[in-house]
C-alpha beads as a LAMMPS data file, in Angstrom:
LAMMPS data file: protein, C-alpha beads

240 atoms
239 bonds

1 atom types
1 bond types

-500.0 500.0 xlo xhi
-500.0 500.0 ylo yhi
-500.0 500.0 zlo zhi

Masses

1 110.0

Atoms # bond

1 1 1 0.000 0.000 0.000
2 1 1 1.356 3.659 -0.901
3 1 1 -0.009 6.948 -0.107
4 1 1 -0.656 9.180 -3.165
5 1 1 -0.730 13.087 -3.729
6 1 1 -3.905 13.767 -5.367
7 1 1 -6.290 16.269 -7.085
8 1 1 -8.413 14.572 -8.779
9 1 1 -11.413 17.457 -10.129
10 1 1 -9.154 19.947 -12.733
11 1 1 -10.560 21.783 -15.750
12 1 1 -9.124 22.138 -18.527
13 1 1 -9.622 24.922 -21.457
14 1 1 -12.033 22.457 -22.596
15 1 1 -14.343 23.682 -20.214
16 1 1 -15.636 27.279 -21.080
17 1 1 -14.818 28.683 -17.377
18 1 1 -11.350 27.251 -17.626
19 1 1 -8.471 29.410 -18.473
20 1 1 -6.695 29.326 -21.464
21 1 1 -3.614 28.536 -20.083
22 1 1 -5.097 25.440 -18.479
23 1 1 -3.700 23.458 -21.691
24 1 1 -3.366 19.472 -20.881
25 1 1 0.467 19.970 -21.214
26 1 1 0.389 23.038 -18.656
27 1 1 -1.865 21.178 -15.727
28 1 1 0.499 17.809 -16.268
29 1 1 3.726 20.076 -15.484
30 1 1 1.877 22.432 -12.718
31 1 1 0.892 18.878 -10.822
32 1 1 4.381 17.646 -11.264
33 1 1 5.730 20.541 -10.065
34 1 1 3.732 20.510 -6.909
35 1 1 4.994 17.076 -6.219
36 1 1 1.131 15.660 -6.926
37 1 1 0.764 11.834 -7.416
38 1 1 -2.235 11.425 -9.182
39 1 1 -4.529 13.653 -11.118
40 1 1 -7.549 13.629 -12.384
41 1 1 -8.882 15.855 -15.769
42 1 1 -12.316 16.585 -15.158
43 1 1 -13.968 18.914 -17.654
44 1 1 -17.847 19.782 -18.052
45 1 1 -19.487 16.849 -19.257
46 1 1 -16.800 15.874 -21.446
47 1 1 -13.652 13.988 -22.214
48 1 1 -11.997 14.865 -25.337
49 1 1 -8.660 16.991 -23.501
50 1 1 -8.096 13.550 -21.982
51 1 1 -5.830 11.972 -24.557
52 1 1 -3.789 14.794 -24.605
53 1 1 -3.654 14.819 -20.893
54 1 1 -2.550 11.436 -20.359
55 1 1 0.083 11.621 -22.625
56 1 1 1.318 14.562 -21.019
57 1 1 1.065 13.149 -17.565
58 1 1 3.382 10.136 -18.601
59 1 1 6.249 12.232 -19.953
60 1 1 6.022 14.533 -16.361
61 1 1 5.441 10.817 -14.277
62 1 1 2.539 11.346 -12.863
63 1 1 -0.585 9.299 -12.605
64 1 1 -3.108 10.656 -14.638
65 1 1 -6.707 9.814 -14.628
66 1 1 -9.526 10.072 -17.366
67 1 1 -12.782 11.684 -16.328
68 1 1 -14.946 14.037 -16.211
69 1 1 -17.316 16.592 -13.946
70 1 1 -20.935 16.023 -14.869
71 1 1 -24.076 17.865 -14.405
72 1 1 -26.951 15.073 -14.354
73 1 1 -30.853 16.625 -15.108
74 1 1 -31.280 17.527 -11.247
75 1 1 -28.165 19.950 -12.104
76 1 1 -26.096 18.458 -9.178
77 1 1 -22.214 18.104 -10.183
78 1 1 -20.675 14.744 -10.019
79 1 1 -16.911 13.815 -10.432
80 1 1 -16.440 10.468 -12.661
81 1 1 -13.213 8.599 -12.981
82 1 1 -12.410 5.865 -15.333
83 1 1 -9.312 3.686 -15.090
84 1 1 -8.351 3.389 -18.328
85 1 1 -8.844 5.713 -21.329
86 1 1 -10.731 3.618 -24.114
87 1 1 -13.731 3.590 -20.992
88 1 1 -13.684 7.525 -20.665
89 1 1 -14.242 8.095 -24.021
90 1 1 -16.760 5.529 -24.605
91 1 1 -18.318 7.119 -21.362
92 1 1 -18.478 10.460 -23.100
93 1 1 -20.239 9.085 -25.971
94 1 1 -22.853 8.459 -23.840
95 1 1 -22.875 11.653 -22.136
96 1 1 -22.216 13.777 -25.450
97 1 1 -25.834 11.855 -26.961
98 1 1 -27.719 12.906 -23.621
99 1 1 -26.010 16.701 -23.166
100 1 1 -28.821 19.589 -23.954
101 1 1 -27.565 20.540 -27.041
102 1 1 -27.136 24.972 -27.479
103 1 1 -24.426 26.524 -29.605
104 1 1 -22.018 28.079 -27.556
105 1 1 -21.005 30.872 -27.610
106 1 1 -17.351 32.051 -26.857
107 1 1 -17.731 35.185 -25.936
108 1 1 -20.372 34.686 -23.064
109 1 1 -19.070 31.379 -21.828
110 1 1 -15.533 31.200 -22.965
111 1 1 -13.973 28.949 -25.576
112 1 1 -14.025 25.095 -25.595
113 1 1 -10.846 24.220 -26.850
114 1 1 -9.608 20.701 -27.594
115 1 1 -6.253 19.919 -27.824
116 1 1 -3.604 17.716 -28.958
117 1 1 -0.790 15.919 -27.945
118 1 1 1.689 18.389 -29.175
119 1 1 -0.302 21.001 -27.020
120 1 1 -1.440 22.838 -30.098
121 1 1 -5.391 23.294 -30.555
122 1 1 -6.775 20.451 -32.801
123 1 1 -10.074 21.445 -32.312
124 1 1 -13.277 23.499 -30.770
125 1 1 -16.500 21.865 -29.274
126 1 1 -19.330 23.971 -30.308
127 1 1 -22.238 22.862 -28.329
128 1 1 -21.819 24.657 -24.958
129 1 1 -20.544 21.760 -22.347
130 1 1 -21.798 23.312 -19.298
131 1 1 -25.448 22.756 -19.734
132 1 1 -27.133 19.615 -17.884
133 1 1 -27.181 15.879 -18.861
134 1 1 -30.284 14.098 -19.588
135 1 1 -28.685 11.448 -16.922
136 1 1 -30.271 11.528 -13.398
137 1 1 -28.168 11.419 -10.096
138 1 1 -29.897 8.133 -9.396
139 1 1 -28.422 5.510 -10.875
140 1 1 -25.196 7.714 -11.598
141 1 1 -23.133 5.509 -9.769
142 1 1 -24.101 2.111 -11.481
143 1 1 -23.645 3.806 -14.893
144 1 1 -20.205 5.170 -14.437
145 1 1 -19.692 1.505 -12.683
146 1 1 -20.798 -0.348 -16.077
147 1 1 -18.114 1.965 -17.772
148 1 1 -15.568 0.349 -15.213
149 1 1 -15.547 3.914 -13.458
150 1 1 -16.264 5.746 -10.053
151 1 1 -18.984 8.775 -9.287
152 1 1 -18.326 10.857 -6.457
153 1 1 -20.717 14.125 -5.977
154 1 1 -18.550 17.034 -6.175
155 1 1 -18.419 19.957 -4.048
156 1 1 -21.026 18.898 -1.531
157 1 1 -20.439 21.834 0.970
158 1 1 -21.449 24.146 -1.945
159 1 1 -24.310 26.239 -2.390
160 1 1 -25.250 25.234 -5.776
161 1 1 -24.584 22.504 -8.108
162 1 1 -23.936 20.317 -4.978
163 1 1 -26.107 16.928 -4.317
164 1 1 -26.900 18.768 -1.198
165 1 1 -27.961 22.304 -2.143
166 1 1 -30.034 20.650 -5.150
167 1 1 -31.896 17.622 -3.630
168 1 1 -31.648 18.980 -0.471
169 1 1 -30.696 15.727 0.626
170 1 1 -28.072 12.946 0.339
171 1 1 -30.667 9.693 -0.734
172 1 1 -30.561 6.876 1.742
173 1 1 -30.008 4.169 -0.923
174 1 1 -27.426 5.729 -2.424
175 1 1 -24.504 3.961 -3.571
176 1 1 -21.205 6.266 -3.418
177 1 1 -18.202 5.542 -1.460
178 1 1 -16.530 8.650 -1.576
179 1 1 -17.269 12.533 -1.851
180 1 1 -15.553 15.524 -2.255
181 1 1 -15.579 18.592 -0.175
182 1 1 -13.751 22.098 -1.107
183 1 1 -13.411 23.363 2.651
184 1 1 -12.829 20.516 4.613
185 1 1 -13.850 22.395 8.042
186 1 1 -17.484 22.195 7.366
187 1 1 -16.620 18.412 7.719
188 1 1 -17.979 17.638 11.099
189 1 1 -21.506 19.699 10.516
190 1 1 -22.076 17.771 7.537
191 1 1 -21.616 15.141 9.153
192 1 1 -24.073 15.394 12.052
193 1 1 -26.670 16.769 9.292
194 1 1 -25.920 13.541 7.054
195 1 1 -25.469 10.438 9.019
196 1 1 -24.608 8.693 5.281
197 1 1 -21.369 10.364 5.426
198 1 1 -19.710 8.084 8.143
199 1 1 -19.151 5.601 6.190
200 1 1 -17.600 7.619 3.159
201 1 1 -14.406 8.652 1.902
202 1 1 -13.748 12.189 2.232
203 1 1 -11.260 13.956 -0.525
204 1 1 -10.794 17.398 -1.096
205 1 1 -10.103 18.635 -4.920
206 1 1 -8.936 21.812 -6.208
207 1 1 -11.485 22.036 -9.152
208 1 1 -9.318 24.593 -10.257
209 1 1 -9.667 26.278 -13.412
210 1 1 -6.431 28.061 -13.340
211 1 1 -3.075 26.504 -13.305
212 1 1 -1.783 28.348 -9.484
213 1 1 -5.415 26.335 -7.929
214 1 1 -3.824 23.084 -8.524
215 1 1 -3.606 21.740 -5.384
216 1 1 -0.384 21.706 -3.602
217 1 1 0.612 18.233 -2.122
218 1 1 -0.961 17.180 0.950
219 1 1 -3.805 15.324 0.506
220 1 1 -3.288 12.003 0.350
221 1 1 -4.727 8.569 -0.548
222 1 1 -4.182 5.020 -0.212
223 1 1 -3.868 2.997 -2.958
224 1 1 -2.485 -0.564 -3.965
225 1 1 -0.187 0.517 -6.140
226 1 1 0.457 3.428 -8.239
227 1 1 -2.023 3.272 -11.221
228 1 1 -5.354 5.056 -12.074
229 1 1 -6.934 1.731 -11.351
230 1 1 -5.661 1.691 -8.068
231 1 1 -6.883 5.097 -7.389
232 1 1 -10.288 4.443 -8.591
233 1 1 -10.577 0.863 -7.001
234 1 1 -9.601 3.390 -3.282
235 1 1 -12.827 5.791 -4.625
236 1 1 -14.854 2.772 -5.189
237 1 1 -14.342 1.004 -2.009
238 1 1 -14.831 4.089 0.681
239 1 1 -13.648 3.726 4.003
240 1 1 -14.100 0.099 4.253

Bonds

1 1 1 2
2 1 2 3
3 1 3 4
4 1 4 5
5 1 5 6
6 1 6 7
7 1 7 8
8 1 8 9
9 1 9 10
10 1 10 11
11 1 11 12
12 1 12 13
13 1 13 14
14 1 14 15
15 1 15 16
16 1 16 17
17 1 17 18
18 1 18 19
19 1 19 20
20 1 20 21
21 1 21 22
22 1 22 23
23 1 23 24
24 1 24 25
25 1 25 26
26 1 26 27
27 1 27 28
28 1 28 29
29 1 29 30
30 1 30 31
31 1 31 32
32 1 32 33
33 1 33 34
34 1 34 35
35 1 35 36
36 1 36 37
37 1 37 38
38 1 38 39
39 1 39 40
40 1 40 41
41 1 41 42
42 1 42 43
43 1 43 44
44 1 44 45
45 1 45 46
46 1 46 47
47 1 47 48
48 1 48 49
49 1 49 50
50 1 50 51
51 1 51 52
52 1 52 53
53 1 53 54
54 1 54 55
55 1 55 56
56 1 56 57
57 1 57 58
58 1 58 59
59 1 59 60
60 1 60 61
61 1 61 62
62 1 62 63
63 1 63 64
64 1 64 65
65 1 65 66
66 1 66 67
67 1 67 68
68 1 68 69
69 1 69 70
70 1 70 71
71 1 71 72
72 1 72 73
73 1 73 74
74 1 74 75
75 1 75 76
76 1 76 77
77 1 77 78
78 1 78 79
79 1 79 80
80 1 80 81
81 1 81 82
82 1 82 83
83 1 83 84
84 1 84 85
85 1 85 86
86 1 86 87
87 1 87 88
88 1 88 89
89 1 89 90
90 1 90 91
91 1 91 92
92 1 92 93
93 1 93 94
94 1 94 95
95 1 95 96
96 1 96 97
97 1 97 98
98 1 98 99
99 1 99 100
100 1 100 101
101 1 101 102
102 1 102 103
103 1 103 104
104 1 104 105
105 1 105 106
106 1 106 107
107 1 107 108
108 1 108 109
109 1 109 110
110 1 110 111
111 1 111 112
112 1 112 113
113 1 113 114
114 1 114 115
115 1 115 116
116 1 116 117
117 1 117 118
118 1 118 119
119 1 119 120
120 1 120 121
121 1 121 122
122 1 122 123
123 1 123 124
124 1 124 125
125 1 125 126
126 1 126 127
127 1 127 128
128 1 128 129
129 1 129 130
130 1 130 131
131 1 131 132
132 1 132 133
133 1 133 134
134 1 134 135
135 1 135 136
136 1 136 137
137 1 137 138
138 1 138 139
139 1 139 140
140 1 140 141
141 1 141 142
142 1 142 143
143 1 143 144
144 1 144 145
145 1 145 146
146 1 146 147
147 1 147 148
148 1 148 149
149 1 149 150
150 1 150 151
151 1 151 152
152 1 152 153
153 1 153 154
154 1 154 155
155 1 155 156
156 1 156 157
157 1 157 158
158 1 158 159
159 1 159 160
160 1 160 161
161 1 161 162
162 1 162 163
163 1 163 164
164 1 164 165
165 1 165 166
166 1 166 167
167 1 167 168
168 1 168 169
169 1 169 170
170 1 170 171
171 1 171 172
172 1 172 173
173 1 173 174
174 1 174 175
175 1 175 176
176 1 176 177
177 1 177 178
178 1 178 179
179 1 179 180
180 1 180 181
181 1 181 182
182 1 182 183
183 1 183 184
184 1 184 185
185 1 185 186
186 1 186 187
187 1 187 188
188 1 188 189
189 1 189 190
190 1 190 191
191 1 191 192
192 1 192 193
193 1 193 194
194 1 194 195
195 1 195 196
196 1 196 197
197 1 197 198
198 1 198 199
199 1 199 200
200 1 200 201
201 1 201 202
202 1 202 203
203 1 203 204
204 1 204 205
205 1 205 206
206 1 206 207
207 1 207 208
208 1 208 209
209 1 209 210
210 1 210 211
211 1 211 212
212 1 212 213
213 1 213 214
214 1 214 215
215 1 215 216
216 1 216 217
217 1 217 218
218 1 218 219
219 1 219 220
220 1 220 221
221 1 221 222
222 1 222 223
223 1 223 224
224 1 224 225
225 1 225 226
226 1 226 227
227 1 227 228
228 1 228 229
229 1 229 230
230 1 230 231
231 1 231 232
232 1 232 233
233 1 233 234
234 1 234 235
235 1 235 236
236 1 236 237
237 1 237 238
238 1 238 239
239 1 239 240
């Protein structure tokens, strides 16, 4: 067992709210260079910087992870990992035929730009990736599961976007192992207000959409080895 340095929720420039300097190339040297482990690329609803990203993460040495942030119908934001690429992008084929389909547009929202593995814009997405998915919350978990990948609701301490602040709620038949929090103080409140947490896996993320948010190292987790697979099998399993 070995303890890795993660952030596992990063946009890229794919996303419309992420900077342009958040290339795949840039984010794979910023982690390295904050002594991270493992990260994750996790842009709205969408995969497509992910090749590029994984290539860049081997050449820095870092573990890098396939996935994506999702917005499912209720609107609630949910963080899904995938251990191997080939199941990301056959993921976001699914979630690309379900996405509410409007025309972006650049100068409201902010380009979508997909990239290569030069680090050279290949591409543009042109239907605006931060709308919501014709996917519910329910179920979430089994679906990224049949992909051979891990949900975890994102942000839960936030006020919107966040299983909580949306349902109102966390469902009592739920099936996650793990969820993320941005300020990990608000830890023990949650947890009296949401008994469903004691059993879970708490990470904290950066979900930063400029290259100085990457998180710095500290957070840790424990893993079998050090693959994406292992990562995701540690999000899958929770706390026991």
């Amino acid at each position: 067992m070995t303890e890795l340095a993660y952030d596992l929720h990063i946009h890229s420039c794919l996303s419309p709210c992420g900077d342009d300097d958040m290339t795949p190339a840039n984010i794979a040297g910023m982690a390295a260079l904050k002594g991270l482990d493992a990260v994750a690329l996790t842009d709205h609803n969408s995969c497509k910087n992910c090749p590029a990203f994984l290539a860049a993460a081997k050449e820095y040495g870092i573990i890098g992870i396939p996935g994506m942030e999702l917005t499912t119908s209720e609107e609630v934001h949910a963080v899904c990992l995938f251990p191997e690429l080939y199941q990301a992008m056959e993921f976001d084929r699914l979630v690309y035929s379900r996405l509410i389909k409007v025309k972006n547009r650049p100068e409201i929202f902010g380009k979508q730009q997909i990239y290569d593995e030069n680090d050279s814009v290949y591409g543009e997405e042109s239907c605006l990736l931060i709308n919501a998915v014709n996917l519910s919350f329910e179920g979430l978990w089994e679906k990224a599961a049949s992909y051979g990948g891990v949900m975890f609701p994102a942000h839960i301490d936030k006020n919107s976007n966040s299983l909580i602040a949306n349902l109102g709620f966390i469902p009592p038949d739920s099936s996650f192992q793990t969820v993320e929090l941005k300020d990990m103080k608000k830890l023990h409140s949650l947890k009296r207000e949401h008994p469903y947490l004691e059993h879970c896996r708490i990470i904290s993320n950066s979900d930063a959409h400029y290259l100085e948010h990457i998180n710095e190292r500290g957070f840790t987790l424990p893993a079998a080895e050090r693959s994406a697979k292992a990562v995701v099998d540690t999000l899958r399993r929770g706390l026991f």
